[in-house]
Residue, then its C-alpha position, 0 to 999 in steps of 0.5 A: x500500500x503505498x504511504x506518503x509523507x508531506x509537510x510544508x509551512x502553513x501560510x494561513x496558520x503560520x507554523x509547519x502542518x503535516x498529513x499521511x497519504x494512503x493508497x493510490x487512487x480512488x475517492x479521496x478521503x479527508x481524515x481528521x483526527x479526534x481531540x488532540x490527535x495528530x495525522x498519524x493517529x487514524x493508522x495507529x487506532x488500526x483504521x487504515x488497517x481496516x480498510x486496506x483492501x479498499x485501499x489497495x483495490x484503488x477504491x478510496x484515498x486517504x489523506x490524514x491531516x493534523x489537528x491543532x486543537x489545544x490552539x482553537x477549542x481546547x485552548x483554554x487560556x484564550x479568549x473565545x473568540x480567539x479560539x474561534x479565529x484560530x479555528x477559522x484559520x484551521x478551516x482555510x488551511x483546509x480548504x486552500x491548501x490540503x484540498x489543493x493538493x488531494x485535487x493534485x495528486x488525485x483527479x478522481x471526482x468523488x471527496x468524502x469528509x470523515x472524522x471521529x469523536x471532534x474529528x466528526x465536528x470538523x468533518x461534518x461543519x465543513x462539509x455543511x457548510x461547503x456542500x460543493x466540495x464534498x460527496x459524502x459526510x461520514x462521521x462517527x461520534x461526533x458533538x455536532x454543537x460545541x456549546x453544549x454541555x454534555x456529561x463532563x464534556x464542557x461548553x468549549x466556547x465558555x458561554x461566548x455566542x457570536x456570529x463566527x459560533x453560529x456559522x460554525x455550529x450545525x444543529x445552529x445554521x442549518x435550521x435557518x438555511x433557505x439557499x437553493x445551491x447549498x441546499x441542492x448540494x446538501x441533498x446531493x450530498x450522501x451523509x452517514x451519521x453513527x452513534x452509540x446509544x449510550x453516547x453522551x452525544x447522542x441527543x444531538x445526533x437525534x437533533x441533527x438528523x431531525x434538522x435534516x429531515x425537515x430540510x429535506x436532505x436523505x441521511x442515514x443515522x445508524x445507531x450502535x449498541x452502548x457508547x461506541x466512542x472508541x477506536x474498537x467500535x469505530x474499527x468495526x464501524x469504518x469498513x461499513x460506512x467509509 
């Protein structure tokens, strides 16, 4: 199975990133890691593994990107909306630089957005909010509204609300969505949602894929027995939904 390795000096977050390229060719696959994970974390939890003969059959791509999260959500010494910026910028290193270079290397058409745990958040906020750029969503365990307060998962923003929160919360923005692109792209777009039924996370699921409905965008919301907010259980949940 071909595995590459690429670093270079982000201009829009001013420091050094890096990513891991699995596999040759097929759909591309944008990887973020859960909290705090680094771009290695997705082969060391073994879920490269499991989907190595999708890879190797040239059936999916994937690139695993670095996350900075102890400089944005969890970067309690910041102010809010400080976080905020520091997650926004995270977002354009995103979209226009790894998204660049996946297109580069890979001409296939088809671009899925997948994450687990936080990963699942950055997966899903990005792809919702830029519809046109992805073919599917596939997260699994994801908090889908980071100002919740859910067990001993904290409201990361503190109780800080502003327009950078609502446009970067799902259960929040999409309620409200009425444009007929984005909206035709939503819909276009083939979204896979997995939770345990004992996840703390899982009314928001629930809630989010009711916002979905009543906006008309085909979903699946596939519910696990108990948490399945680990890499065991998303081990088994990658080769069925991915």
């Amino acid at each position: 199975m071909n595995r590459e390795y690429h670093k270079w000096w982000s201009p829009n977050l001013q420091r050094e990133m890096e990513l891991l390229v699995f596999g040759s060719g097929g759909a591309k696959v944008l990887v973020f890691p859960t909290r705090g994970g680094r771009f290695f974390e997705y082969e060391n939890l073994g879920m490269v593994e499991k989907i190595r003969h999708k890879i190797e059959a040239n059936q999916l791509q994937l690139f695993c990107i670095d996350g900075i999260d102890a400089e944005s959500f969890y970067c309690f010494w910041a102010h809010p909306s400080g976080r905020m910026t520091r997650y926004m910028q995270y977002e354009e290193y995103v979209l226009c630089e790894v998204l660049p270079l996946m297109h580069t290397i890979n001409a296939h058409p088809t671009t899925i957005s997948h994450g687990c745990s936080l990963g699942a958040f950055h997966a899903a906020n990005i792809a919702f909010k830029h519809p046109h750029l992805f073919n599917k969503l596939c997260a699994f365990s994801g908090r889908y509204d980071l100002t919740l307060q859910v067990e001993y998962f904290p409201n990361l923003l503190d109780g800080h609300y502003d327009e950078s929160v609502y446009f970067n919360t799902p259960t929040h923005f999409l309620p409200n969505l009425h444009g007929h692109d984005q909206l035709s792209a939503l819909r276009a777009m083939d979204i896979v949602l997995v939770i345990g039924k004992e996840d703390p996370f899982l009314d928001n699921n629930l809630h989010l894929s009711q916002i979905l409905t009543e906006k008309g965008i085909d979903h699946q919301l596939h519910l696990w027995e108990e948490r399945a907010h680990r890499g065991y259980y998303w081990r088994r949940m990658v080769p069925l939904y991915l």
